[in-house]
N, C-alpha and C positions, 0 to 999 in steps of 0.2 A: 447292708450294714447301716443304712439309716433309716431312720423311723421320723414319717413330717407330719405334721398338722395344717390345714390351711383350708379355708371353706371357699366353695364352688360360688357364694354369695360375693367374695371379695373378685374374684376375675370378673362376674356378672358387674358389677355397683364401676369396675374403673375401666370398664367396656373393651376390653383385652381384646376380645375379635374383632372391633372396627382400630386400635389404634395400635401404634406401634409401642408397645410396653413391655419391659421385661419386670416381673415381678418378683422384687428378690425375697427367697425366703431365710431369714437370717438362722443360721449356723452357730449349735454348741456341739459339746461331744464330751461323754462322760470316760473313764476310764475305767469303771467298772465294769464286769462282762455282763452282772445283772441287773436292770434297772428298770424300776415302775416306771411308765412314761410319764409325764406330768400333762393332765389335762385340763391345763389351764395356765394361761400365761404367768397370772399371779405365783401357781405351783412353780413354775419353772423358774422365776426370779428366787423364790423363796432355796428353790436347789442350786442356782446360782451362789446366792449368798453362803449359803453352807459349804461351797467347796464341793459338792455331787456333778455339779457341772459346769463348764469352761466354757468359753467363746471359742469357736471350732477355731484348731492350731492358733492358738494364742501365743503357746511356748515354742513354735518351731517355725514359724509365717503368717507373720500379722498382717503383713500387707495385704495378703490374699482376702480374706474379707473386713479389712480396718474402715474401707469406705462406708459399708454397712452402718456406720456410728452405731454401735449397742448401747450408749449412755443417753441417745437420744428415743433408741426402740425399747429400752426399759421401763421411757415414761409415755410412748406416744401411743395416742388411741386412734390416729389416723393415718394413712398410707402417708410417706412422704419420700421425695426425690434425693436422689444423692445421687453425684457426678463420678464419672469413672475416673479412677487411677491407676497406675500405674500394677501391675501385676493381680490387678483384680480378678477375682473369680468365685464370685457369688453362686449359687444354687440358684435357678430361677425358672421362672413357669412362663412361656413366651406364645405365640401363636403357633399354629404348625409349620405353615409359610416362612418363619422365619430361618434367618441364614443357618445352612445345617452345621457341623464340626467340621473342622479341615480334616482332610484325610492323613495329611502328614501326621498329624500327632494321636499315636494310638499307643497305646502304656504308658507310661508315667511321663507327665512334664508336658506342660503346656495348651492342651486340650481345650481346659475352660478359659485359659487368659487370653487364649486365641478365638474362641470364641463369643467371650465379651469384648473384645477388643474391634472384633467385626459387627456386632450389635452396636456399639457405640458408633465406631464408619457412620452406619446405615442410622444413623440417630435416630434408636431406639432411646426413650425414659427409664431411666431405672427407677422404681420405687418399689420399697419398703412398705413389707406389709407388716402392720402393728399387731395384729396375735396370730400369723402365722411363725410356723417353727420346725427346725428339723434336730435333729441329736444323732449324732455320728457314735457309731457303737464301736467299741477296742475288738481287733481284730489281725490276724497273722499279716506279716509284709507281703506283698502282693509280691512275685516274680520282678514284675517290671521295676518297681520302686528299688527291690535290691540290686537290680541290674543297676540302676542308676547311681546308686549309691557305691557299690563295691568295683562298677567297669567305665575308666577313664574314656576310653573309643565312645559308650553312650552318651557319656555325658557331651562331647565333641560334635555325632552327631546331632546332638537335639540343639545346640548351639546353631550348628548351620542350618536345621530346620527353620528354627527361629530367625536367624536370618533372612532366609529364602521368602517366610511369610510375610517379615516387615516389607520388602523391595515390593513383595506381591501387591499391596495396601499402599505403599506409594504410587505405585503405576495404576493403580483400580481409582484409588481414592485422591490421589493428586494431594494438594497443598494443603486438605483438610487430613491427612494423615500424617504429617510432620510431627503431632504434638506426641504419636506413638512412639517413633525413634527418637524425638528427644528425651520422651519419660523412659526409656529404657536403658541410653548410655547417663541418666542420672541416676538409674536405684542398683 
């Protein structure tokens, strides 16, 4: 359900396989079921403006890619860095080596924030690539996601999943993983 653009030159040029780098590829997503892709960033602002397409979940969870700044990848022609926050959960292109998904978290809810959250631990760099891009295509509720939504017991468990990961991340990562549980009992 997504469709990305991003050149094999850009991981080459910011030396992805000697450093520790996640490369976010920033997120829109159209609401139509049919849509030309746009091949070329310039196309893609221009389908921006027009209302064709969104900054992925804009209207339902900003926070999850707000780090991203799209006001600053709208005009940037160079990778640049941006710091993790709170519920983030970028798309990103990492080494293979890098830390895999927790296993706890498999159907809806928390997979990738649990996973940027452990790339950040292990200070990983986030940067932003300037004409890569993905578009997220409208498509049916996934099982899990309605689960989440219509069954209180899931949503309880995933609460104490999340739990269970944060205590994880303080006892692995010590004093440098505090700033996770306080950005969590803040959003």
């Amino acid at each position: 359900y997504l469709l990305f653009l991003f050149s094999r030159k850009s991981v080459i040029q910011l030396d992805l396989a000697n450093t520790k780098k996640a490369l976010i590829v920033p997120a829109f997503e159209t609401l139509r079921y049919r849509l030309s892709f746009p091949k070329s960033k310039a196309e893609l602002l221009s389908m921006l403006d027009m209302g064709t397409l969104f900054t992925f979940r804009y209207h339902v969870w900003t926070k999850g890619h707000a780090p991203t700044n799209f006001a600053k990848w709208r005009t940037a022609t160079t990778p640049y860095r941006v710091e993790w926050e709170a519920d983030f959960e970028p798309y990103v292109v990492v080494r293979k080596d890098c830390p895999e998904y927790d296993r706890r978290f498999v159907g809806f809810g928390w997979n990738k924030v649990a996973h940027i959250m452990e790339l950040d631990a292990q200070e990983y760099e986030f940067t932003v690539l300037p004409n890569a891009y993905m578009i997220h295509m409208p498509h049916a509720p996934s099982f899990d996601i309605t689960k989440f939504r219509s069954n209180k017991q899931y949503r309880i468990c995933l609460k104490t999943l999340k739990e269970e990961f944060q205590q994880d991340m303080s006892r692995h990562y010590g004093f440098a993983a505090l700033k996770y549980l306080t950005a969590e009992n803040n959003s």
